[in-house]
PAPANU-396205 format. One line per field, with one value per residue: residue number from 1; residue in three letters; x, y, z of N, C-alpha, C, CB in turn. Coordinates in steps of 0.2 Angstrom, whole numbers, plus 2048, in hexadecimal, padded with zeros to 3 digits. Glycine has a CB too. Layout:
<sites>
seq	(NUM/...)
type	(ala/...)
n.u	(X/...)
n.v	(Y/...)
n.w	(Z/...)
ca.u	(X/...)
ca.v	(Y/...)
ca.w	(Z/...)
c.u	(X/...)
c.v	(Y/...)
c.w	(Z/...)
cb.u	(X/...)
cb.v	(Y/...)
cb.w	(Z/...)
</sites>
This chain:
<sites>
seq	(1/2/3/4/5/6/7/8/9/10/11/12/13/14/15/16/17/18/19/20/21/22/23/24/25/26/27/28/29/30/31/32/33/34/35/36/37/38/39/40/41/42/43/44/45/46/47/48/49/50/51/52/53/54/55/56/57/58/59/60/61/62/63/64/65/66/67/68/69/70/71/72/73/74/75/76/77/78/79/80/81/82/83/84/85/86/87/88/89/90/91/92/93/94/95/96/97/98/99/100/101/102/103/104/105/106/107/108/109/110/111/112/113/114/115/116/117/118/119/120/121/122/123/124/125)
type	(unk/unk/unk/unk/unk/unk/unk/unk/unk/unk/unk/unk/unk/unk/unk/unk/unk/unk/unk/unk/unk/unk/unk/unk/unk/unk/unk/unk/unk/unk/unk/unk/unk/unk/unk/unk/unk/unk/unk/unk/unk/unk/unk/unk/unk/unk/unk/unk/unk/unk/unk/unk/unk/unk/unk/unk/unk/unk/unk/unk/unk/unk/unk/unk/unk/unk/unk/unk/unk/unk/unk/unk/unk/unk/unk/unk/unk/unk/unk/unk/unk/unk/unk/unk/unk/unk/unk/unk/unk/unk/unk/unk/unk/unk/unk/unk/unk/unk/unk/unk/unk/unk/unk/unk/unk/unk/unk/unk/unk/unk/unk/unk/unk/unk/unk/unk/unk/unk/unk/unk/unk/unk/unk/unk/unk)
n.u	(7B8/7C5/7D4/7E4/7EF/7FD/801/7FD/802/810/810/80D/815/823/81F/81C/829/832/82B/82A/837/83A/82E/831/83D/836/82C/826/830/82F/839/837/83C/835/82D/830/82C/82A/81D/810/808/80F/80F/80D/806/7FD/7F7/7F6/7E8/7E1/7DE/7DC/7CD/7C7/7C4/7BF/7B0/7AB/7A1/7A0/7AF/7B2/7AB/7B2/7C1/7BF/7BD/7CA/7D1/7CC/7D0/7DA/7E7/7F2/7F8/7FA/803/805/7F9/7ED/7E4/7D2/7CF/7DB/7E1/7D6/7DD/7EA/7E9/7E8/7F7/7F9/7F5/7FE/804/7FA/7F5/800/801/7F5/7F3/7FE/803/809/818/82A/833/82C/823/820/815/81B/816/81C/819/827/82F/830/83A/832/834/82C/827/81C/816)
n.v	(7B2/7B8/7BE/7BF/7C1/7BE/7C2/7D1/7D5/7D6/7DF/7EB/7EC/7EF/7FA/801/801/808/815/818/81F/828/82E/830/838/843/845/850/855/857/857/850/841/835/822/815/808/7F9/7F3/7E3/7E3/7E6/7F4/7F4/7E8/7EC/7F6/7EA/7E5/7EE/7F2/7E7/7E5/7EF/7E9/7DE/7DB/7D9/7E1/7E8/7EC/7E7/7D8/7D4/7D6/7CA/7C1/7C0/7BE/7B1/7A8/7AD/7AC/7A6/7AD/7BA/7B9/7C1/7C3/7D2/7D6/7DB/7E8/7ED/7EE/7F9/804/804/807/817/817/811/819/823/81C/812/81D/822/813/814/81E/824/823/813/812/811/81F/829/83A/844/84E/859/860/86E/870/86B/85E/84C/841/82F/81E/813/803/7F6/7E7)
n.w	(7E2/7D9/7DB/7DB/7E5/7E6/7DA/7DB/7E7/7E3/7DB/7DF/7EB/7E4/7E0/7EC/7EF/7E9/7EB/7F6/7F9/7F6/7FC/808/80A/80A/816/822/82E/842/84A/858/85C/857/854/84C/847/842/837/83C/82F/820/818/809/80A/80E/808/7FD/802/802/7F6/7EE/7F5/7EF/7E2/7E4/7E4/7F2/7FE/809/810/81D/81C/811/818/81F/819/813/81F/821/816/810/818/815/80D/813/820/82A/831/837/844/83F/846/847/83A/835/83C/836/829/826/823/817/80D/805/7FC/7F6/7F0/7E6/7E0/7D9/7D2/7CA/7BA/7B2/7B0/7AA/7B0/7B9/7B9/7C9/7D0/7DF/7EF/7ED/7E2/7D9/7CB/7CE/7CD/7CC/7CC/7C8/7C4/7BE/7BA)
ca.u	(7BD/7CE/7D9/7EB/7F2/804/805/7FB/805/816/811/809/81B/826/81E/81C/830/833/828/82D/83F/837/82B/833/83E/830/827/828/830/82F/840/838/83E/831/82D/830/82B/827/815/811/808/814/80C/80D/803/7F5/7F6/7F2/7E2/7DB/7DD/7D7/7C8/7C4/7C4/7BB/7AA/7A6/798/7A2/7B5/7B3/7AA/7BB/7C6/7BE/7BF/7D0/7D3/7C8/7CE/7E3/7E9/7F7/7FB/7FC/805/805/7F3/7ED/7DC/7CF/7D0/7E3/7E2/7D5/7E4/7F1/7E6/7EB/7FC/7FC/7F3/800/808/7F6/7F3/805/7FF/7F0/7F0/801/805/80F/81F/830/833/826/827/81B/818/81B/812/820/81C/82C/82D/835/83A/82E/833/827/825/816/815)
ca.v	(7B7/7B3/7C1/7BC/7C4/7C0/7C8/7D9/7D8/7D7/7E5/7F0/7EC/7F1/805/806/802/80E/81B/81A/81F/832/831/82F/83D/848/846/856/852/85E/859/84C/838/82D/81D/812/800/7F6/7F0/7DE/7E1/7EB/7FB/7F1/7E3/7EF/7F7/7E6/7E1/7F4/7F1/7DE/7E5/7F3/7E3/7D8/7DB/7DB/7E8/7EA/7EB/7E1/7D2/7D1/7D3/7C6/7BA/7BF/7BB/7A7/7A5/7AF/7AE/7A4/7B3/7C1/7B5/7C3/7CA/7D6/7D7/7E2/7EF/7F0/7F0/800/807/805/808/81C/816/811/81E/826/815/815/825/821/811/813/826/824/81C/80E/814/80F/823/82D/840/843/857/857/865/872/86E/869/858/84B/83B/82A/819/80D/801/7F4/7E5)
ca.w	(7E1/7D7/7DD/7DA/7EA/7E6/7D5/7DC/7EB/7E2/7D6/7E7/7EE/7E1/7DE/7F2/7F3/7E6/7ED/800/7FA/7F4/800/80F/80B/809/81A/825/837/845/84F/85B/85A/854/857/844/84A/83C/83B/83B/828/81C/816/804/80C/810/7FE/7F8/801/800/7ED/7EC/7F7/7EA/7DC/7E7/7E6/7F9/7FE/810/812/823/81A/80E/81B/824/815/813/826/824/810/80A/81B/812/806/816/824/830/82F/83D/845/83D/847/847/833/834/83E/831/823/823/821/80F/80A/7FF/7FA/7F2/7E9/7E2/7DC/7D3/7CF/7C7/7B5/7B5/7A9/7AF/7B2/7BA/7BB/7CD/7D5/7E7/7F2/7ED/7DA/7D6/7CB/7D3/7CA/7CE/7C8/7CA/7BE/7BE/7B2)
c.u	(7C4/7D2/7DD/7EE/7F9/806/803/801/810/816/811/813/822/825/81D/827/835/832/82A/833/83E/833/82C/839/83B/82A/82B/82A/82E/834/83F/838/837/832/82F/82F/829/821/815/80E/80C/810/80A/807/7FD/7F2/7F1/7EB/7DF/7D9/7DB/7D0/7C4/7C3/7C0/7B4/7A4/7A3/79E/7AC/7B6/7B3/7B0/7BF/7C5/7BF/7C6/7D4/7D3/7CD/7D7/7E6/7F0/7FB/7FC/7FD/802/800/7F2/7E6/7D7/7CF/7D6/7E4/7DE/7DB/7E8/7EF/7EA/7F2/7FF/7F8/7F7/804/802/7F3/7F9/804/7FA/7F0/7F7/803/809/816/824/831/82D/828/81F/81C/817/817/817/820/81F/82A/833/837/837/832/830/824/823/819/80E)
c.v	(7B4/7B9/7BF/7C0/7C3/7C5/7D1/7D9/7DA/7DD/7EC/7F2/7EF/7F8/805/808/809/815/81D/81E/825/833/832/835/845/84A/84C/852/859/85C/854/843/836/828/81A/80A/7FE/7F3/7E9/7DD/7E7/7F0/7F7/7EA/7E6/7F2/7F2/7E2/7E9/7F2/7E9/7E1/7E9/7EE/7DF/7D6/7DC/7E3/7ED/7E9/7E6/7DB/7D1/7D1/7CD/7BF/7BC/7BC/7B2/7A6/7A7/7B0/7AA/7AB/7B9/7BC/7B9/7C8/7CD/7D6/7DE/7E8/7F3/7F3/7F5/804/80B/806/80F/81C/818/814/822/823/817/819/824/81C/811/81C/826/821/818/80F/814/815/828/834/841/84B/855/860/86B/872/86F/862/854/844/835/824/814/809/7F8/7EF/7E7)
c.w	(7DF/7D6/7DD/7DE/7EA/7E1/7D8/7E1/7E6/7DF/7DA/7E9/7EB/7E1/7E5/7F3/7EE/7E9/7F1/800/7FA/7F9/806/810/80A/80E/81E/82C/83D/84C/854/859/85D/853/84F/844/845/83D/83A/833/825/818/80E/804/80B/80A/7FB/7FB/802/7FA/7EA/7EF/7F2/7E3/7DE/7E6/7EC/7F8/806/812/819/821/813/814/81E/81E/814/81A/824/81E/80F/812/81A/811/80D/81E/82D/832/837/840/841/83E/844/83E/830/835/83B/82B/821/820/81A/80B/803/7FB/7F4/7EE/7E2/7DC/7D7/7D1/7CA/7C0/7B7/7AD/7AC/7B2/7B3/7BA/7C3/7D1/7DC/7EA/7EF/7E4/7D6/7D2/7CE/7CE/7CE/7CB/7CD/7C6/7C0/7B6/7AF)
cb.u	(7BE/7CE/7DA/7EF/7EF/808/801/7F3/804/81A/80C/802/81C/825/814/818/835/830/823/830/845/832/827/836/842/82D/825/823/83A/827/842/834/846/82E/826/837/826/82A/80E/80F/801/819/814/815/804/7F5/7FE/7F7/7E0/7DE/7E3/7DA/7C8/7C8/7CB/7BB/7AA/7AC/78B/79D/7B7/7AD/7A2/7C0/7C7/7B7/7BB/7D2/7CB/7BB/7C7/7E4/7E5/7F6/7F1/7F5/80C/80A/7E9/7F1/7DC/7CB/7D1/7EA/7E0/7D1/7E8/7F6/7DD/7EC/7FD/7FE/7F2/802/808/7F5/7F5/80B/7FE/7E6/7EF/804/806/80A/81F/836/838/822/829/81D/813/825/812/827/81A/832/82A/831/840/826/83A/822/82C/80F/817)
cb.v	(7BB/7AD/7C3/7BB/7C2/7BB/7C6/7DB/7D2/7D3/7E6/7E9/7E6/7EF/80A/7FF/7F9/80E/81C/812/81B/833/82F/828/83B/846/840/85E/84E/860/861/84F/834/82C/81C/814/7FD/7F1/7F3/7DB/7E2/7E7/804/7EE/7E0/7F6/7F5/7DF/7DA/7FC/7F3/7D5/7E7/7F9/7DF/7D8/7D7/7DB/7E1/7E5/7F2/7E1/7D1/7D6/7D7/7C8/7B8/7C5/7BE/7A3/7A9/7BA/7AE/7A0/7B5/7C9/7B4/7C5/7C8/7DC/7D6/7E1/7F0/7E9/7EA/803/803/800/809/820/812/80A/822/82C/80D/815/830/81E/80E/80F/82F/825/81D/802/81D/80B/824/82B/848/83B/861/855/864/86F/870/86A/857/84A/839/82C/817/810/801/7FB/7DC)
cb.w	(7E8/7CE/7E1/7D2/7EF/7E7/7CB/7DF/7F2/7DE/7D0/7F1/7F0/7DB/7D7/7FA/7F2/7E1/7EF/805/7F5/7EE/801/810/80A/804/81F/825/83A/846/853/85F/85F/84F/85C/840/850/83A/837/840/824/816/815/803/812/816/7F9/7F4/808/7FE/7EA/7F3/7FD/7E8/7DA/7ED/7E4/800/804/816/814/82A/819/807/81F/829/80D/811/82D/823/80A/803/820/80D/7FD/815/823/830/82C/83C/84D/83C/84C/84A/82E/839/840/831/824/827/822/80C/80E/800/800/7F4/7ED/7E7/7DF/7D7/7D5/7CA/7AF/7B6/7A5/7AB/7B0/7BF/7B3/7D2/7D4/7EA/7FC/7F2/7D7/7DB/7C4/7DD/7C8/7CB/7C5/7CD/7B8/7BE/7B1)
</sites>
């Protein structure tokens, strides 16, 4: 497997830091204070071994994670145990859709629920 885990992750991390900035003002609240702890992988992190896993070849998402565990535990310092990375899987879910369903063009135009369009930049080498 010859994944280059820092270029994917820089490019993952670029269109998440774009996105988050629209997406975050776009979640609905409902008035009570939530908790916002940071996790120990970064939403960006989790992006890039979903999407190394879909490249990879494995058969089983556990048996990559678990070579990502024995083999890149350089490349993600602060991994988390397998469960805990089911967990936090939902998270970057729409980090995800952002990434791969959107083109990469320095301005995007993107509809939000309310099909208004919203401006996207997210630019990918």
């Amino acid at each position: 497997m010859t994944t280059d885990f820092t270029t994917l992750f820089v490019n993952v991390d670029d269109c998440w830091k774009a996105f988050e900035k629209i997406y975050a003002k776009h979640l609905i609240e409902d008035g009570t204070r939530k908790r916002n702890r940071q996790n120990k992988l970064s939403i960006s992190e989790i992006m890039t071994i979903l999407i190394a896993f879909q490249t990879s070849g494995y058969r089983t998402f556990k048996d990559f994670y678990q070579y990502i565990l024995a083999y890149h535990r350089h490349d993600f310092p602060d991994m988390v145990s397998y469960d805990r990375f089911i967990y936090l899987m939902p998270r970057a879910i729409a980090g995800l859709v952002a990434y791969t369903r959107l083109p990469k063009k320095p301005s995007l135009k993107i509809w939000d629920v309310s099909c208004q369009p919203r401006e996207l930049l997210c630019i990918t080498a």
